[in-house]
C-alpha positions in Angstrom: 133.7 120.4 251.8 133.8 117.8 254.9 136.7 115.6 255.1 136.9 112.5 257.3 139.9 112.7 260.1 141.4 109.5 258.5 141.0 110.8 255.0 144.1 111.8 253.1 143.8 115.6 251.7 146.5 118.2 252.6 149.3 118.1 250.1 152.9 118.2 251.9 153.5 122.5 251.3 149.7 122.5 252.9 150.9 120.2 256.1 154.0 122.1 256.4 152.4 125.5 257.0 149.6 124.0 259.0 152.5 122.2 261.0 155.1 125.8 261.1 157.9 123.7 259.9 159.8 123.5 256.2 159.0 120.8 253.7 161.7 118.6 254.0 161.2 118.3 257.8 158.5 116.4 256.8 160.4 114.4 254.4 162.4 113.6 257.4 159.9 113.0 259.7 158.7 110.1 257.1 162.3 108.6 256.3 162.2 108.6 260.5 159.1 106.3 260.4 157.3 109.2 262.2 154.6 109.7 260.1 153.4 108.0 256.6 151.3 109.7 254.5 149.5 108.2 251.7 150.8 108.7 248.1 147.8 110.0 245.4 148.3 107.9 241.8 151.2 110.5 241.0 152.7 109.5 244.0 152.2 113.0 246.0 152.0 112.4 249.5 149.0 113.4 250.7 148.2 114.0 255.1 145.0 113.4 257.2 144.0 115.9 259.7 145.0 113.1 261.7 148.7 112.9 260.3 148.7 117.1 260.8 147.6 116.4 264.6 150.6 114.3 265.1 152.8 116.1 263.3 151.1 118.9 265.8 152.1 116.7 268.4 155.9 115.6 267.8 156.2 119.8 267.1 155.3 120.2 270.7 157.1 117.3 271.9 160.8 118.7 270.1 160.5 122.0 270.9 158.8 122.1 274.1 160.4 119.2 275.7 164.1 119.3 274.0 162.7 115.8 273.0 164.9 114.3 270.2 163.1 112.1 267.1 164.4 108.7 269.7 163.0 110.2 272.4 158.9 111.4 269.9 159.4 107.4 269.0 159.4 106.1 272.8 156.7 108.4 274.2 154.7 107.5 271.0 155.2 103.8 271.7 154.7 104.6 275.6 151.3 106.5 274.8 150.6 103.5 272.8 150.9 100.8 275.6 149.1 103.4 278.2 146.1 103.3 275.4 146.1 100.2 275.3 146.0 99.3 279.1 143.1 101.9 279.7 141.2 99.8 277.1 142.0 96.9 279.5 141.2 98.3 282.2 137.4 99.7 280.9 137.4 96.1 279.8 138.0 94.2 283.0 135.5 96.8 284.9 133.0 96.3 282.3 133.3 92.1 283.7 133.3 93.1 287.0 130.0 94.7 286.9 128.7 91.9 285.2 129.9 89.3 288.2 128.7 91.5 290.8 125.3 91.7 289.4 125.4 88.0 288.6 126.3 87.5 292.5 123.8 90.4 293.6 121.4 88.2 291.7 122.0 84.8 293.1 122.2 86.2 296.9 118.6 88.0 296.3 117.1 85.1 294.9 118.8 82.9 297.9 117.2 84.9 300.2 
């Protein structure tokens, strides 16, 4: 069976042992804003492989770094912004290739 990366399957006692951490750190994790996993119709919460690769994530973050759940919330907020600006950036090169051809164009046919 093939799930999507977005797609909510792993019940919470599935995501904790994928993750190496106890059931109500998750719970915490959520009351912290952390992560949000989607609720089934009787309300189990449910996590993406995407929610599990961030949980993955803030792991590494806590226990590698000494990072406390302040400091998971700024990097993730940093990493954000940086994301966003490299998008920016691909953007603004993308229109600068255009204007140089545009001008390569208009000095050959000058010529």
């Amino acid at each position: 069976m093939h799930f999507d990366y977005d797609e909510p399957c792993y019940a919470i006692s599935v995501t904790a042992r994928f993750i190496g951490v106890h059931v109500q750190t998750l719970r915490y994790y959520e009351r912290a804003g952390l992560v949000r996993p989607k609720r089934s119709n009787g309300n189990t919460r449910l996590y993406s492989r995407k929610d599990v690769d961030r949980l993955l994530q803030i792991k590494q973050w806590i226990e590698d770094l000494g990072v406390n759940l302040a400091g998971v919330e700024i990097i993730e907020r940093l990493n954000e912004r940086v994301f966003e600006l490299e998008n920016q950036v691909q953007d603004l090169i993308k229109e600068l290739i255009i204007l140089r051809d545009k001008n390569n164009k208009s000095l050959n046919s000058g010529r």
